[in-house]
N, C-alpha and C positions, 0 to 999 in steps of 0.2 A: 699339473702335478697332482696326484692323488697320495691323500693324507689318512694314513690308518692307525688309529690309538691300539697302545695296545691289549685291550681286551678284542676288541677287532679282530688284531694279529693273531692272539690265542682260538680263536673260531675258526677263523681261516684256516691253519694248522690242526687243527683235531677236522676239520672238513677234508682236509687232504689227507690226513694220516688215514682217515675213513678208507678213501678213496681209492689211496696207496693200500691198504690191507686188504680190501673187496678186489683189487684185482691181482693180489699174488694166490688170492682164493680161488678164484675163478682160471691162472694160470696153473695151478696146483690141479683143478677138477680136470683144465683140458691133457694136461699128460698123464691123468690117471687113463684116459683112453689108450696110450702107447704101453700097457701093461697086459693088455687084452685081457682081462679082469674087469667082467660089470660089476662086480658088490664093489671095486674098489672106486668107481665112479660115482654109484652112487648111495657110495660113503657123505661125499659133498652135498645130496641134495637132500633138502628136509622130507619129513613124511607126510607134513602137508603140503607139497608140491605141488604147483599148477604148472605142466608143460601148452604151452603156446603153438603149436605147430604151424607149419608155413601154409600159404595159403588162404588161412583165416578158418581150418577146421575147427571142429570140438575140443574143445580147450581138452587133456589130458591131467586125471590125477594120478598120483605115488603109482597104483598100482598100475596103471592101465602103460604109465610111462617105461617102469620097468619090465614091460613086457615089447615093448618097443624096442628098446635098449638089448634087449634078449636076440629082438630078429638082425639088429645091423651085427652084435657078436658073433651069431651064430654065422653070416653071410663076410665077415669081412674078418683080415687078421693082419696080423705086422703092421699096425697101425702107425703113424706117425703123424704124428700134432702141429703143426707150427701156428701161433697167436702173431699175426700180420700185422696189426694195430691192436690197440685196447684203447679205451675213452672209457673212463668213471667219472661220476656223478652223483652225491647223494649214494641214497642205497642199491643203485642200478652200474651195472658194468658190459659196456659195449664190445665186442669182439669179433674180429673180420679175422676168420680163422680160417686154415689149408689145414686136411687132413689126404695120406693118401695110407692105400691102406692096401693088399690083397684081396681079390673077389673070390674066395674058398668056399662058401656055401651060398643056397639059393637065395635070391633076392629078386621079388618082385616077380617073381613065375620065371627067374633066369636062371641058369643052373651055373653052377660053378666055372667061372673059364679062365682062372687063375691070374689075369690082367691085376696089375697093378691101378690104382683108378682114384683119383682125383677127386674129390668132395670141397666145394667152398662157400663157405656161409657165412652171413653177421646171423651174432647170437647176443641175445640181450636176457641176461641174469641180472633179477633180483637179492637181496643178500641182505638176511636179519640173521643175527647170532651166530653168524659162523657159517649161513646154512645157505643154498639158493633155495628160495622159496618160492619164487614165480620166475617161467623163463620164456622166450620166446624163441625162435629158429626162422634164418628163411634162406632156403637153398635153392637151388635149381636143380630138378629131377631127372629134365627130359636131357641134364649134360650128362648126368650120373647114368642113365638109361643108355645113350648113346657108347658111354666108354664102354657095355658092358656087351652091346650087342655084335651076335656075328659079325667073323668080318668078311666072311665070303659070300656076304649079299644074303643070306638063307635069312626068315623074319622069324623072332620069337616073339609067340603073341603074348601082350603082355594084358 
């Protein structure tokens, strides 16, 4: 049996309340994407942001991310979000997220070919003040790559 006093119980509780409000933050940032609207995405992220990309590239800051952020808008639309799972922790929040979205502009040297396309990734946000302040990403490219390419055998070189 485990025995918790209650100052204990009041930690616990402000730990989960944390926990509980870092990921309706974090569910709030991912349907800002369904608005196809980047300022209103990120609206959510501090300005000193550190994005993480997958792979283990060069960490990205504020500006270098909203420019990022610029090329999936420009290339994708009618976006829709679905948060699969969430796990919070402290100031960290985990998310195995589905987005699918229209391929309306170029991506990655592919031109537009108006497919519907599947995106799925764990994203791991930090969250001080209200704000993600450091976040990580790890997706799989060569799926994202495959839904987008011809389908009548022809290669776009990418």
């Amino acid at each position: 049996m485990l025995w918790v006093n209650m100052k204990d119980r009041q930690l616990l509780k402000g730990a989960d309340d944390e926990g509980e409000q870092n990921k309706a933050l974090i569910q709030r940032y991912f349907s800002a994407y369904d608005t196809g609207d980047m300022n209103a995405v990120l609206r959510f992220v501090d300005a000193n942001h550190v994005y993480h990309p997958p792979g283990g590239g060069e960490p990205l800051d504020f500006t270098a991310r909203k420019g990022d952020e610029a090329v999936f808008f420009k290339a994708f639309s009618k976006i829709h979000t679905i948060i699969e799972d969430q796990i919070a922790e402290g100031d960290k929040v985990v998310s195995r997220v589905t987005m699918e979205a229209d391929h309306t502009g170029e991506y990655q040297k592919i031109p537009p070919t108006g497919r519907r396309t599947r995106i799925t990734f764990i994203d791991i946000a930090r969250v001080a003040s209200g704000r993600i302040v450091e976040e990580w990403s790890e997706f799989d490219m060569m799926s994202i790559l495959q839904q987008l390419r011809p389908k009548n055998g022809a290669s776009t070189e990418i």
